[in-house]
N, C-alpha and C positions, 0 to 999 in steps of 0.2 A: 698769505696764509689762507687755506681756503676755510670755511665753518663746517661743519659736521652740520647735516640735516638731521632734526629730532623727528622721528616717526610715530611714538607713543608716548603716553605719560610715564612711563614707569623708565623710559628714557630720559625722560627733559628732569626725573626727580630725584633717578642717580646721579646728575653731573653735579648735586653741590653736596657742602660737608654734611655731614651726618645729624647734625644737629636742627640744618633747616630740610632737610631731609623728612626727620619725623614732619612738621609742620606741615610740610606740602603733603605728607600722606595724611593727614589726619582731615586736611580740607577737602582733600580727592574725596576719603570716604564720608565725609559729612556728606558731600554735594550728592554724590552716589545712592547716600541716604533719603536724605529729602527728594530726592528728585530722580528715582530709579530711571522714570522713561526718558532722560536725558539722554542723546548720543554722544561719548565721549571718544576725542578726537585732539589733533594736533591745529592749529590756525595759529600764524601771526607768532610759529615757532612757540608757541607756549598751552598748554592743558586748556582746553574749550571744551564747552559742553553746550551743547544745540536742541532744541525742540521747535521743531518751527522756525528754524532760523536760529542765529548763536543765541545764547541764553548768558553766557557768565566765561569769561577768563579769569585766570589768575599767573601771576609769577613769581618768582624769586628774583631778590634786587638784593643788593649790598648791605643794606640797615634793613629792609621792607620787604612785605609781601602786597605786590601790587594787584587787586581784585576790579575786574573791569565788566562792570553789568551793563554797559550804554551808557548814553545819556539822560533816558529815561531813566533808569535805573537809580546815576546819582542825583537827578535831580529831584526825584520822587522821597531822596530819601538823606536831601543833605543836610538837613536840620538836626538828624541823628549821626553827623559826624566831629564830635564834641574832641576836640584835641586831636584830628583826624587832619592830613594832608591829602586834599580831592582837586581835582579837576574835573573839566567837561565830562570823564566818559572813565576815570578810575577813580578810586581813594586808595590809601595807602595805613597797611596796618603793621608798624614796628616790628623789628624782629624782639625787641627787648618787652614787651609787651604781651597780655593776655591777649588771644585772638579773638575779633568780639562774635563767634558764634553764634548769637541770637538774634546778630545785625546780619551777616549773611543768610541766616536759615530766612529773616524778613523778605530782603531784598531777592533770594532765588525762588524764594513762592510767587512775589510781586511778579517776576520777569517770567516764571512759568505762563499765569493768567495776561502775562499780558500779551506772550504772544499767543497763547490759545485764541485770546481775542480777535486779534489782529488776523488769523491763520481763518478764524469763522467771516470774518467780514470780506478777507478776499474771497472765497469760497460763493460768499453771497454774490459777491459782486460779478463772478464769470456767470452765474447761476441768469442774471438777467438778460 
């Protein structure tokens, strides 16, 4: 059986029910939000969003919606995942649960700055 290649978000967020549906669009335009100069794109078959380099995934799983900001990202910020299933490089937020939106708005500012940063020190560094 071959897979169907996703080319855009608005692909990858009609293929589930209607229910996680809403969810995925509400987190598209949050990120959209906070973070207009993001390029949004497909990586990894699922909704990325890049400034400098990837900035933040997300997907839709079974019971979850799986958010992947690096490792940077979770590590910077695993102290604030209280009843939260994480690994090195996602955490994992319930489909039966409020989405904690003020934990994402955190962590996609953090990974803005952090590649700006990252993006000025290479810059410096050809510069020599």
């Amino acid at each position: 059986m071959e897979m169907k290649t996703i080319e855009t978000v608005e692909e990858y967020i009609m293929q589930f029910e209607p229910e996680v549906q809403v969810i995925l669009k509400e987190i598209r335009a949050f990120i959209k939000e906070i973070a207009p100069q993001t390029q949004e794109t497909i990586s990894y078959q699922m909704p990325t969003y890049k400034y400098y380099g990837n900035l933040v995934h997300f997907a839709a799983h079974t019971h979850h919606i799986g958010f992947y900001p690096g490792p940077e990202g979770i590590e910077t910020f695993k102290n604030r995942f209280f009843g939260l299933r994480y690994s090195k490089g996602a955490v994992q937020f319930a489909l039966d649960k409020p989405i904690p939106y003020d934990l994402i708005k955190e962590i996609v500012l953090y990974r803005l700055d952090e590649n700006a940063r990252n993006q000025q020190a290479k810059l410096k560094q050809k510069m020599k």
